[in-house]
N, C-alpha and C positions, 0 to 999 in steps of 0.2 A: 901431868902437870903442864903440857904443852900449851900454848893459848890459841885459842880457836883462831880458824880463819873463815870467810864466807866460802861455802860450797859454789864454785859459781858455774858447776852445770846443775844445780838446783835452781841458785837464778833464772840460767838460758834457760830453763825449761819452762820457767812462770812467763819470760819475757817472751815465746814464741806460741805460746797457748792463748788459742781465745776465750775457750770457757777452761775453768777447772770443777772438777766433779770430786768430792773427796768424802771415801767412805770408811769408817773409823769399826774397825775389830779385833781392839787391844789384846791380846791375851794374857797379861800381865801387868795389871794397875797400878805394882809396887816397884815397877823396874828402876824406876829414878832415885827410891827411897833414901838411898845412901849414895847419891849424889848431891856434893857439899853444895850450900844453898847460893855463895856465890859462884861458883861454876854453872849452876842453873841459869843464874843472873844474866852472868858472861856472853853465856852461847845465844839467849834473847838477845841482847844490844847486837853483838854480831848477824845474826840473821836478821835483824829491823830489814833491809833493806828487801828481804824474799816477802817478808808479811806486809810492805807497800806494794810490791810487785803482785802479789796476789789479788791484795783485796780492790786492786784495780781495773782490773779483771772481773767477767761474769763468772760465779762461783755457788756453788752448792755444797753444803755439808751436811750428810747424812749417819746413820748409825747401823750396822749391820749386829743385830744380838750376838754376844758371846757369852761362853760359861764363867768370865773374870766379872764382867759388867752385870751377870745375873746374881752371880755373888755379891757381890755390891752393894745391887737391890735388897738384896736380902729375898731372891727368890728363884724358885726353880727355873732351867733353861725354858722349859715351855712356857712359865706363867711370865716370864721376861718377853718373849717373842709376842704373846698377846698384847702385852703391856705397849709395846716398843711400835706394834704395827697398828694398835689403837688410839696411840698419838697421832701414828703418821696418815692412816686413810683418812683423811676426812675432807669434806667439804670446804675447799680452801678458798672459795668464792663465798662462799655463806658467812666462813670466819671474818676476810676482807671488809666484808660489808658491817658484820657485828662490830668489828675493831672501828670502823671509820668514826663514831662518833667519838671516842678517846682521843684517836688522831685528833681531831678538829679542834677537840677541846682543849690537847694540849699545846699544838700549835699555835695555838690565839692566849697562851698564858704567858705570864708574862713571869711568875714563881710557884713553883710547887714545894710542897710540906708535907711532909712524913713523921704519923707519929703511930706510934706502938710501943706500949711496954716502956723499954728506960731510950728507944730513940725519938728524936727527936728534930728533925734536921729540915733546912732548907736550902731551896737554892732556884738560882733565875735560869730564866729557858727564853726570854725574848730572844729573838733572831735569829731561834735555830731553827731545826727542822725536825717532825717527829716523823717517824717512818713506824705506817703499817706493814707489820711483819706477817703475812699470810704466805709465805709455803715455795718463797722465791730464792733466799737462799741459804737461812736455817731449816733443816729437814727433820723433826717435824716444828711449828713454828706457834704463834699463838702469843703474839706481845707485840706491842706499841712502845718505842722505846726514842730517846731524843740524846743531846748531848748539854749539860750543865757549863753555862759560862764560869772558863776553870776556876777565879779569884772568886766567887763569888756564895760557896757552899761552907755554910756555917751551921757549927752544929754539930749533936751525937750520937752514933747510931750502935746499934749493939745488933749482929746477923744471930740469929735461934738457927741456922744452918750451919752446918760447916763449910770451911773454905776450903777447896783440895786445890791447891796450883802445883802442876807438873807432878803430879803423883804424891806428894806432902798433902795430909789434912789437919787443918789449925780449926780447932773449936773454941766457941763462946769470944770471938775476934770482937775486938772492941775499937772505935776510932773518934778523936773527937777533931772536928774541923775547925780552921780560925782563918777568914778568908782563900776560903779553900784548899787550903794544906793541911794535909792530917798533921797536927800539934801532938796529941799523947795517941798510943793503940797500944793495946793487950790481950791477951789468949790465955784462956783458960788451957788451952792444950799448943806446943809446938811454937809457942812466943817466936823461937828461935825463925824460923820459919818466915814467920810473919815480917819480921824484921828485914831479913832478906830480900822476900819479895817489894817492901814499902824502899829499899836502898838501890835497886836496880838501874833509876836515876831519880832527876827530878821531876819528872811528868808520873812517878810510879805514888808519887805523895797526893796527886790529886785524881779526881772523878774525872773518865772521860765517857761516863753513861749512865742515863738512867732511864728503868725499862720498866713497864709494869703487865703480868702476864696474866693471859686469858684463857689459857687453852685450859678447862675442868676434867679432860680426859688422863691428863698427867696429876693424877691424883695421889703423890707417894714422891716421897725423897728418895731418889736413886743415889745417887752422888756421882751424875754425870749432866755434866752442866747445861748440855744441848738441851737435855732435858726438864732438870731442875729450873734452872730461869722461866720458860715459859708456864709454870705453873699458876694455874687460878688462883688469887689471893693471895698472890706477893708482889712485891717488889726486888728489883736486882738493881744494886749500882757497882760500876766496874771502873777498879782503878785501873789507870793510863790510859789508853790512846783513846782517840773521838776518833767516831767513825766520821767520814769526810763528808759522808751522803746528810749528815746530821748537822754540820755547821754552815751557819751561815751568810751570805758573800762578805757581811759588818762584821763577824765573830771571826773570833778563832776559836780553833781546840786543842784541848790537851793531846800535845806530844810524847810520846813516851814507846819505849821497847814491848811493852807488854801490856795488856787488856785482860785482866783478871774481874769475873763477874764473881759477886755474894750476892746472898739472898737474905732476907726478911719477911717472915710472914704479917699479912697483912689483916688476918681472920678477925684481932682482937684491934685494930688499930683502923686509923683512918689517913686517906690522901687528899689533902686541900690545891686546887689550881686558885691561886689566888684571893686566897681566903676562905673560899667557898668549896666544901664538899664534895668533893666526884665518888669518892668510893667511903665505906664507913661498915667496918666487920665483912669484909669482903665482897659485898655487894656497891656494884656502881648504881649511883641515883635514878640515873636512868632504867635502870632494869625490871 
C-alpha cells in the first residue's frame, strides 16, 4: 500500500543512453492480473517522466518468442517463432516505399473517417505529421500512423479486438466521443478495467494516435500489440499520449501518462481522407 516513487537509476540510465534496444520475453502474461487497477494507473503517472526520457532517445523494440506469448497466440512454440520471424524479415525498404503513398495521402488530409460495423468516427489530422513506420523502431513494423487534434474526434467506435493493457483484457470496448473526450465507454468483458485505464488522468480520455497497418504477413490475432496493431486491414487508435515526432510546430498533442493502442478490423468497413476513399474492405484504392 506504499505509494510509488520514480526509480531514479531507471531514469539515469535512459538519461545517459544514446540508443535504447529493448527486447520483450515475458514469461508470464498474467502477472499483473491481480494488480488493483488503480495502482497500475499510479505507477504509470509516476514513471511518465522515464517513458519521455526514452522515447527521446533512438530506440528499438523488438519481441524475442516465448512459450507465454505462443500461448497467447493460440500456437505452438515452433509455429509462434515462424510466425514472429516472418513478421520481422522482410524487406523494410520495399515496405518504406509501399507505405509512402499513405503517408503522402495522409499528410496532405486534412480529416479522416472510419466506418465499420457499429463505428463510426472522425477526426482532423491538418498540421500533423504522419510517420512511415518501416522497421526503425517498432520491430517488426508495417503501419502509417499520425496523431488526431485532441478536441477534435467525434464519434463511435466499437474495437472486434480485445484490449489487453498491462496484462488485463477487456473485450467488445465500446467509446463514444464528443469533442474529443470519450463521453460513454463499455465492455462486454472487464468494464472494470476499462474504467481504470480511461481515469489514469485527463489526456487518458482522449486519442493521442491513429495508425492504420500494412504489414499482411501478420495475419492472426496474437494479443500482443507489437504485433496486432501492424496488421493488414485494421486500424489502431490509442488513448493518451501523441507521439511528438506526429505533432505539429501549430498543434499540440495529447498529454497523458499512458498510450494504450486497440484495434478495429477494417476488412468489412471503409477509411475516408477527406471524404474520399483510401481503403474500402481492406483494400487501399491504390492497389
Amino acid at each position: 500500500d506504499e505509494e510509488f516513487t520514480l526509480p531514479e537509476h531507471t531514469l539515469a540510465l535512459y538519461e545517459a543512453c544514446d540508443v535504447a534496444i529493448h527486447v520483450r520475453s515475458d514469461p508470464n502474461l498474467a502477472a499483473l492480473n491481480d494488480v488493483p487497477g488503480e495502482r497500475l494507473a499510479e505507477r504509470s503517472r509516476v514513471h511518465k517522466p522515464i517513458t519521455e526520457e526514452r522515447l527521446s532517445k533512438r530506440w528499438c523494440l523488438t519481441q524475442h518468442p516465448t512459450t507465454a506469448h505462443a500461448q497467447a497466440a493460440d500456437l505452438s512454440l515452433a509455429a509462434y517463432c515462424d510466425f514472429v520471424y516472418g513478421a520481422i524479415l522482410r524487406d523494410w525498404d520495399a515496405v518504406e516505399e509501399y507505405q509512402d503513398e499513405l503517408r503522402r495521402r495522409l499528410d496532405e488530409a486534412s480529416e479522416v473517417r472510419v466506418v465499420a460495423g457499429e463505428t463510426d468516427i472522425r477526426m482532423r489530422v491538418d498540421g500533423m505529421h504522419a510517420i512511415n513506420s518501416a522497421g526503425r523502431h517498432n520491430m517488426p513494423s508495417g503501419e502509417v500512423f499520425t496523431a488526431p487534434i485532441p478536441d477534435s474526434v467525434e464519434g463511435t467506435v466499437l474495437f472486434d479486438k480485445p484490449l489487453i493493457h498491462q496484462g488485463r483484457e477487456m473485450e467488445g470496448v465500446r467509446l463514444v466521443f464528443d469533442e474529443g473526450e470519450v463521453v460513454e465507454s463499455s465492455a462486454e468483458r472487464n468494464e472494470a478495467a476499462l474504467d481504470d485505464l480511461l481515469d489514469t488522468d485527463d489526456g487518458a480520455r482522449r486519442l493521442g494516435e491513429l495508425g492504420i497497418g500494412t504489414n499482411r504477413e501478420i495475419d492472426r490475432f496474437t494479443k500482443n500489440m507489437l504485433f496486432d496493431e501492424k496488421m493488414g486491414e485494421t486500424v489502431h487508435l490509442a488513448l493518451g499520449r501523441a507521439y511528438d515526432a506526429n505533432v505539429g510546430a501549430e498543434q499540440e498533442g495529447n498529454d497523458s501518462a499512458v498510450h494504450v493502442d486497440m484495434i478495429l478490423d477494417t476488412t468489412a468497413g471503409r477509411i475516408e481522407f477527406d471524404g474520399a476513399v483510401i481503403q474500402e474492405g481492406g483494400t487501399f484504392v491504390w492497389e
